[in-house]
TIMIDO-447216 format. One line per field, with one value per atom (N, C-alpha, C): residue in one letter; atom name; x, y, z. Coordinates in steps of 0.1 Angstrom, whole numbers, plus 5000, padded with zeros to 4 digits. Each point is the difference from the previous one (the first is absolute). Example, Ala and Ser with C-alpha at 12.3 -4.5 7.8 and 13.67 -1.06 7.14 Angstrom:
% TIMIDO-447216
aa <- [A:A:A:S:S:S];
at <- [N:CA:C:N:CA:C];
east <- [5132:4991:5009:4996:5009:4992];
north <- [4943:5012:5012:5011:5011:5011];
up <- [5078:5000:5000:4993:5000:5008];
This chain:
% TIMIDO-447216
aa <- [X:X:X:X:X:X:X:X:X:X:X:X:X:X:X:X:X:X:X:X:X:X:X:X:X:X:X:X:X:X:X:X:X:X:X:X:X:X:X:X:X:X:X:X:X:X:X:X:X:X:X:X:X:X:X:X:X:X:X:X:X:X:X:X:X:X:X:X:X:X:X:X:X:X:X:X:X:X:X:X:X:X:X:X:X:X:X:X:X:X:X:X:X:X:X:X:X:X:X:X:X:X:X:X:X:X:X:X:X:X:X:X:X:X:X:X:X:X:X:X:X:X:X:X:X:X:X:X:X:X:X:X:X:X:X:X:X:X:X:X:X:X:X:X:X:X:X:X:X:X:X:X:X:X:X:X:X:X:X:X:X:X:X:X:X:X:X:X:X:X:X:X:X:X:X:X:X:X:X:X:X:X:X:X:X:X:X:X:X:X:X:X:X:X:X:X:X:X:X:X:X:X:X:X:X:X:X:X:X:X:X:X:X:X:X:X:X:X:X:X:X:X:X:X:X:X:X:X:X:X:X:X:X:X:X:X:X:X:X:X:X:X:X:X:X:X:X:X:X:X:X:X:X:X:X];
at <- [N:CA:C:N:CA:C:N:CA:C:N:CA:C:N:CA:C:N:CA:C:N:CA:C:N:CA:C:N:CA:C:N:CA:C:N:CA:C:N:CA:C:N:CA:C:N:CA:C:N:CA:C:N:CA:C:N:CA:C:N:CA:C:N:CA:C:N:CA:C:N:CA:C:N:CA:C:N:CA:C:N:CA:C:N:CA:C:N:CA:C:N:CA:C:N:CA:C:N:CA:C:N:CA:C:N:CA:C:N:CA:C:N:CA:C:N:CA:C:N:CA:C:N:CA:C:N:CA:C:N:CA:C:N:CA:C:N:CA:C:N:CA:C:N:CA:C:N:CA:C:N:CA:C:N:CA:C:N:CA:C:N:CA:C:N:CA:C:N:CA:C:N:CA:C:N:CA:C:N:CA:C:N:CA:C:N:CA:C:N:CA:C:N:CA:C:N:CA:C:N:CA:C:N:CA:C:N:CA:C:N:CA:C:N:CA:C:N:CA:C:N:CA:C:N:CA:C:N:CA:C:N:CA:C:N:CA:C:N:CA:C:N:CA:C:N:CA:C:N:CA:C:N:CA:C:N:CA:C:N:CA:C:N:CA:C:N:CA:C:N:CA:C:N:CA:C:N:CA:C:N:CA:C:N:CA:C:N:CA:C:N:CA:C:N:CA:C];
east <- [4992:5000:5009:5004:5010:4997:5004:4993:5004:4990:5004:5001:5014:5005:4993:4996:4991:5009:5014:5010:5008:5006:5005:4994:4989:4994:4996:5000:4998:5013:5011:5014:5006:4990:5005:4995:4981:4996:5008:5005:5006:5014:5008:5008:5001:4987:4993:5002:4993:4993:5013:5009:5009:5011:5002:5007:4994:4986:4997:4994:4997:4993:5008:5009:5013:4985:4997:4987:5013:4998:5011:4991:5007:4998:4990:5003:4993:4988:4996:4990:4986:5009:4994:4992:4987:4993:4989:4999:4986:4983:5005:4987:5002:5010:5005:4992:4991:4993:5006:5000:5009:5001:4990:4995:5001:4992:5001:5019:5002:5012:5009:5000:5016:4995:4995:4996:5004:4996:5004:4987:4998:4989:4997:4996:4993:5009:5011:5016:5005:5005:5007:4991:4987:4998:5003:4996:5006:5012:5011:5013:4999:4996:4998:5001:4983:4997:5011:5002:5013:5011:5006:5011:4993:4986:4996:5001:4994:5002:5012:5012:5013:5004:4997:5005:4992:4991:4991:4995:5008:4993:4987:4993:4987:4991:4987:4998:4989:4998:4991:4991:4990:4987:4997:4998:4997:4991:4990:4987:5006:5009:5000:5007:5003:5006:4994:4989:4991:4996:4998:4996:5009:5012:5016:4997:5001:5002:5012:5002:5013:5007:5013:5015:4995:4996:4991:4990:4995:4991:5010:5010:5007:5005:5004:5003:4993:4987:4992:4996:5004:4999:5009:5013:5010:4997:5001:4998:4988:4987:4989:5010:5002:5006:5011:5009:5009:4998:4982:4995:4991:4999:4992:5011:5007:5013:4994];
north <- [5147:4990:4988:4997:4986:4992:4986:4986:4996:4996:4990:4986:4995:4988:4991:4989:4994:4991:4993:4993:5008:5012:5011:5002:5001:5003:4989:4989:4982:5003:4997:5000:5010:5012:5010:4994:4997:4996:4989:4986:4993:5001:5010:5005:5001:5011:5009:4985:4991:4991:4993:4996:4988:5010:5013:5012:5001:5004:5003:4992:4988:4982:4995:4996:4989:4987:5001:4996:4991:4986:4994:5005:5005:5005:4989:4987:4990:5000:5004:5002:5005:5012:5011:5000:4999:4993:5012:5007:5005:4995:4990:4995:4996:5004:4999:5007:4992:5011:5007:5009:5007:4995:4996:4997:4990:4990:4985:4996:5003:4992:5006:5012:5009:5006:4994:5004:5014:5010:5014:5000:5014:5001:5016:5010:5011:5010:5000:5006:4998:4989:4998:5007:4998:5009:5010:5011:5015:5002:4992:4998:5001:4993:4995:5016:5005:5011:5011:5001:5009:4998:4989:4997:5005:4998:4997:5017:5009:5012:5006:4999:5007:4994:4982:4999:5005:5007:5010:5013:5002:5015:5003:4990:5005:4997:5005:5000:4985:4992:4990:4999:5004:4999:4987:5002:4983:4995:5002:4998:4992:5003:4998:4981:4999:4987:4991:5004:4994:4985:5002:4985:4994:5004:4995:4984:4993:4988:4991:5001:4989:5015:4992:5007:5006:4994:5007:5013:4999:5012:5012:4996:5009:5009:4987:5008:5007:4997:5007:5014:4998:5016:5009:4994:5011:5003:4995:5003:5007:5003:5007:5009:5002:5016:5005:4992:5006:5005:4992:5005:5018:5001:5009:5015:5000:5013:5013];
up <- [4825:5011:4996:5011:4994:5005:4990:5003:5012:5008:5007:5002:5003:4997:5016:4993:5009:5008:4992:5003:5010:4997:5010:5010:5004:5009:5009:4996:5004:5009:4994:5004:5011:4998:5009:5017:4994:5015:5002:4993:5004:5010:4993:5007:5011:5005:5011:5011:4998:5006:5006:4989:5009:5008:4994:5009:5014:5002:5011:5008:4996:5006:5002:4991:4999:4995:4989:4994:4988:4996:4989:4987:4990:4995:4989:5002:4993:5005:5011:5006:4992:4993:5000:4982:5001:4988:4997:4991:4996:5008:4998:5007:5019:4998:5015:5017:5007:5009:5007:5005:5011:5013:5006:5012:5004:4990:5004:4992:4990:4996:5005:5003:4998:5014:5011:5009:5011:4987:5003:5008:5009:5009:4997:5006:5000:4997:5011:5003:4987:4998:4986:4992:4996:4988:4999:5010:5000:5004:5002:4996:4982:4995:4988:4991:5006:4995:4996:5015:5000:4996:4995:4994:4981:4996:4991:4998:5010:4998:4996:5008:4997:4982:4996:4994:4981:5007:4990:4996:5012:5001:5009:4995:5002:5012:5003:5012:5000:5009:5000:5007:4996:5008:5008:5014:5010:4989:4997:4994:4986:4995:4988:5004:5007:5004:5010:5001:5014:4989:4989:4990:4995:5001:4996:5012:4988:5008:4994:4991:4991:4996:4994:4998:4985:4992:4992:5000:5012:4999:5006:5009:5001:4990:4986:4987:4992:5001:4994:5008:5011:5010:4996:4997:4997:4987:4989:4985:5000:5006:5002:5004:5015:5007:4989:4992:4986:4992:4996:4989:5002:5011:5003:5007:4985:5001:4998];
């Protein structure tokens, strides 16, 4: 299994975010909420997802993101779904 880089995967969602929001990237903080700060809404997330899928491979369960509230837990979603090869 290979490590997963918690910084790579910060930066990847980062990426995601100001690519498909036009989100300033200073914005965009670990502790950052989705909703209230970065005022993504429902759409955007499974935009999100789906961007999150292609750029992993992997498939993302709705469920698995229904408690994803900060840009953080997004990261800890993906490094879970990476870790689970």
């Amino acid at each position: 299994m290979t490590e997963v880089n918690r910084n790579e995967v910060f930066s990847q969602v980062r990426d995601a975010l100001v690519e498909l929001f036009e989100i300033d990237a200073n914005d965009i903080k670990p502790e950052a909420q989705l909703y209230q700060e970065l005022d993504l809404d429902s759409i955007d997330a499974v935009d999100l997802v789906v961007h999150l899928q292609n750029l992993t491979g992997k498939k993302i369960k709705p469920d698995e993101f229904k408690a994803v509230r900060t840009v953080d837990d997004i990261v800890d979603a993906v490094v879970e779904l990476l870790k689970a090869e």
